[in-house]
C-alpha positions as CSV (number, residue, x, y, z in Angstrom):
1,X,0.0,0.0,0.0
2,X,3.1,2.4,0.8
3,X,6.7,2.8,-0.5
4,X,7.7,1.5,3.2
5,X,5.5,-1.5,2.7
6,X,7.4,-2.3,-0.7
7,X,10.9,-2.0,1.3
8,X,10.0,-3.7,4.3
9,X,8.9,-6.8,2.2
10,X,11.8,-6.9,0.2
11,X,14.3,-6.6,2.7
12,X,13.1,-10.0,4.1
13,X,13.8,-12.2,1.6
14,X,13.9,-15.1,4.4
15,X,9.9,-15.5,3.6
16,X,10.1,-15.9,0.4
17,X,13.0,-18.4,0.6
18,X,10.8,-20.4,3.2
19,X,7.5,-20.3,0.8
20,X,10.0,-21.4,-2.5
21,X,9.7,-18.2,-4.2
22,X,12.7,-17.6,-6.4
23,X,11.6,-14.8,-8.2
24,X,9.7,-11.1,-7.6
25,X,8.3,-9.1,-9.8
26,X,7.0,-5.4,-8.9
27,X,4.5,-4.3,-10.8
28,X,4.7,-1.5,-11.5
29,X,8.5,0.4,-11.0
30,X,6.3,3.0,-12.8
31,X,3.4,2.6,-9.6
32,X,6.6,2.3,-7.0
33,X,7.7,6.0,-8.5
34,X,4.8,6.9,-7.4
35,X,4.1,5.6,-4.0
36,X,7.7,6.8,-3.2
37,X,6.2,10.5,-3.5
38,X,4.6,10.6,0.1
39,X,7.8,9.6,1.4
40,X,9.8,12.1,-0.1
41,X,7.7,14.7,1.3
42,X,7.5,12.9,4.7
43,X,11.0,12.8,5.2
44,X,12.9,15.3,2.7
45,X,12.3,18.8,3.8
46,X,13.4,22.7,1.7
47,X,16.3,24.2,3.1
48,X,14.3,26.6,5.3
49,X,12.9,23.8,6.9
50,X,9.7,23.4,5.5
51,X,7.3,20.6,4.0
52,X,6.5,20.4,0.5
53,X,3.9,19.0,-1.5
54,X,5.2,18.5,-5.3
55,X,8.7,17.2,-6.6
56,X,9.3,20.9,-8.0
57,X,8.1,22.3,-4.2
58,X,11.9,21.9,-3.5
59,X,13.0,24.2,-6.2
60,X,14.6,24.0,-9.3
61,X,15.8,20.0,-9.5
62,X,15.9,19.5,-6.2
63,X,13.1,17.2,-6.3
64,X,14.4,15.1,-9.1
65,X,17.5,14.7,-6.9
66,X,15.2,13.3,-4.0
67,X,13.6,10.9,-6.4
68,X,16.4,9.7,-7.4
69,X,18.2,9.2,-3.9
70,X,15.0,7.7,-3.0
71,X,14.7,5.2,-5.9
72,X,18.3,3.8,-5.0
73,X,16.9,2.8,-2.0
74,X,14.6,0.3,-3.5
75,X,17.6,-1.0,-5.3
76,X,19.4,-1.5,-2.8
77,X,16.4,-3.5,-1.1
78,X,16.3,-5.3,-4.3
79,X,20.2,-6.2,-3.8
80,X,19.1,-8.1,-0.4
81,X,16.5,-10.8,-2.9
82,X,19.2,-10.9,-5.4
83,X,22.2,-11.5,-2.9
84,X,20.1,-14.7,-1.8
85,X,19.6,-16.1,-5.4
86,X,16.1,-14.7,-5.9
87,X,15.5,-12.7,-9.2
88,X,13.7,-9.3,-9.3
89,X,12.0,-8.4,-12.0
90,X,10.7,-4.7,-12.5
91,X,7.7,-4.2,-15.1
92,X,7.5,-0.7,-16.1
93,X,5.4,1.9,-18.4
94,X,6.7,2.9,-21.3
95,X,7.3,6.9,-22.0
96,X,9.5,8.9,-24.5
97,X,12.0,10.9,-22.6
98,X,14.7,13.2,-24.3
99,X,18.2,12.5,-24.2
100,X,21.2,14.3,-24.7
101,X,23.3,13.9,-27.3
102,X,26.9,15.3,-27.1
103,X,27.7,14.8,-30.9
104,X,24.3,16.3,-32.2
105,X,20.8,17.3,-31.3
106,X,19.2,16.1,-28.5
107,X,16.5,13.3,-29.6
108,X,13.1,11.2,-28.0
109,X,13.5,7.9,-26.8
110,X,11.3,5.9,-25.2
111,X,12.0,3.6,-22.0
112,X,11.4,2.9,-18.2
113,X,8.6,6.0,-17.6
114,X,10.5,6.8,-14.6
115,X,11.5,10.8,-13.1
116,X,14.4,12.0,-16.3
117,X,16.0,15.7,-16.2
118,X,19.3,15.6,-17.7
119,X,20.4,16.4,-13.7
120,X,18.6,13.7,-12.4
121,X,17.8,10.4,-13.8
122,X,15.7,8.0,-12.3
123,X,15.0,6.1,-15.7
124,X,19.1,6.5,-16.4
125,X,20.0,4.5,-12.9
126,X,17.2,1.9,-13.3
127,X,19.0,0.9,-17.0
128,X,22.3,1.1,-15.0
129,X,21.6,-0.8,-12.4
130,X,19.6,-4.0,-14.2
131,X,21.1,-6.8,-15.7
132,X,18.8,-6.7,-18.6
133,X,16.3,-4.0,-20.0
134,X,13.8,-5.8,-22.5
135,X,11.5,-3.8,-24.2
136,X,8.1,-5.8,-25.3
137,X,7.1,-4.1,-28.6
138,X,5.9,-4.9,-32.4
139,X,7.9,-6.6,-35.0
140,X,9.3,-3.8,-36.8
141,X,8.1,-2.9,-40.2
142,X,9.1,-4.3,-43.7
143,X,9.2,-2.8,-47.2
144,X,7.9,-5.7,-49.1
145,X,6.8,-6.0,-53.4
146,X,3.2,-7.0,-53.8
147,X,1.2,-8.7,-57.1
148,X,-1.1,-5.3,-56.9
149,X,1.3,-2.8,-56.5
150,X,2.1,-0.9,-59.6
151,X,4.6,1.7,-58.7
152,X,7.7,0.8,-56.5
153,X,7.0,-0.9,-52.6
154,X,4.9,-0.9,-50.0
155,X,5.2,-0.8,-45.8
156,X,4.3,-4.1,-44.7
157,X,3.3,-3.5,-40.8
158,X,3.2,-6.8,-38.3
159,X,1.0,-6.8,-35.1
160,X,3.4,-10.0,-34.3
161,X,4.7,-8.6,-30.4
162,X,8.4,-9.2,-29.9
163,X,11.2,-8.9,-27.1
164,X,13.7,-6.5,-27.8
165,X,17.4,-7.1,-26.0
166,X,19.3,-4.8,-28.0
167,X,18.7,-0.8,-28.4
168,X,17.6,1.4,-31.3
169,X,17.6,4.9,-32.1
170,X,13.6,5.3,-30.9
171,X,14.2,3.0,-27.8
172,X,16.3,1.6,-25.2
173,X,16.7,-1.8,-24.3
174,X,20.4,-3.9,-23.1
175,X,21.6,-6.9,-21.9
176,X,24.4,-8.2,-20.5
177,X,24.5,-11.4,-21.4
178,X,22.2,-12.4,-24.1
179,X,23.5,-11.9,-27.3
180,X,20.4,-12.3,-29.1
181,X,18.8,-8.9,-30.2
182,X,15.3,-10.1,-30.7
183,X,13.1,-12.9,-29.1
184,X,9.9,-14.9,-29.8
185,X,7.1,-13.4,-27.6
186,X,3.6,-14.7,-29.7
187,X,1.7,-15.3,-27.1
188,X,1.5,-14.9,-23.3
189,X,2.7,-18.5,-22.3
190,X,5.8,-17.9,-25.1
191,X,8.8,-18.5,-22.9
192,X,11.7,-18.0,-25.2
193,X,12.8,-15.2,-23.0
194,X,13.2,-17.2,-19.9
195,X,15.0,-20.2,-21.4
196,X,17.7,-17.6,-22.9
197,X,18.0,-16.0,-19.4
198,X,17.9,-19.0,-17.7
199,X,19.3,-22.4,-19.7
200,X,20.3,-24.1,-16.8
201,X,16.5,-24.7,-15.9
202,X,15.5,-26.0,-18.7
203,X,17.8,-28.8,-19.0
């Protein structure tokens, strides 16, 4: 129900080893962003000593800072699940956020819709900090010849959804140790994903 309720359950990772568990998922990192508001507020105060209501309540970044101090917090909680062999997994929303680019203009990319100011990133740490950042999206188009077509190509569009490993210009998405960019996701029981990440279980 409350940001302290997320990191007091995940600093005990004793109850899920007794109950078998060997993997959590928080859904939504998006949802957590949120929760962690109140406890910003409760516990971060302005300069002059006073509460605040709203991230930019702090003045200029200063909330953004917060948020981000504050989201490392639930990584490090994470840390304690993963130091005892249980995976985390962190389901996010997707939103476009735009990223600096030293050797040109700045462009949109979409990824984690977590706090981003190019001061404070909360969506930059998250990519940091995770083994692997898969993006679940559509194949990507194709230019394909058909019988009817009577001048040059057309776009071929696929609905087909797909796991993407490897980044593009439009989105992010990494891993560390897959090396395949693109993986099978048709339908909901599809685990192709899984059996890259973990061969071993599957043997």
């Amino acid at each position: 129900r409350t940001f302290e309720d997320t990191r007091s359950i995940l600093r005990q990772p004793e109850l899920f080893k007794a109950a078998g568990i060997t993997g959590v998922c928080i859904d939504t990192i998006t949802k957590a962003e949120e929760l962690s508001e109140p406890y910003i507020f409760e516990h971060y105060k302005k300069e002059t000593g006073e509460k605040v209501h709203t991230l930019e309540g702090y003045g200029w970044g200063k909330g953004y800072r917060h948020a981000l101090e504050v989201l490392r917090l639930l990584l490090q909680d994470s840390e304690c699940l993963i130091r005892a062999g249980i995976d985390v997994i962190l389901l996010g929303q997707e939103a476009n956020a735009t990223m600096a680019n030293s050797a040109g203009l700045d462009f949109l990319q979409a990824g984690p819709k977590l706090h981003h100011t190019k001061q404070h990133s909360s969506r930059l740490e998250l990519q940091e900090w995770s083994d692997h950042v898969i993006r679940i999206g559509y194949a990507e188009n194709k230019v394909v010849g058909a019988a009817y077509a009577t001048k040059g190509k057309i776009v071929s569009t696929d609905t087909t959804r797909v796991l993407y490993a490897a980044p593009a210009r439009h989105f992010f998405a990494k891993t560390r140790t897959l090396t395949e960019p693109v993986i099978s996701f048709s339908e909901p029981a599809d685990d192709s994903l899984w059996r890259f990440i973990r061969p071993e279980n599957y043997r």
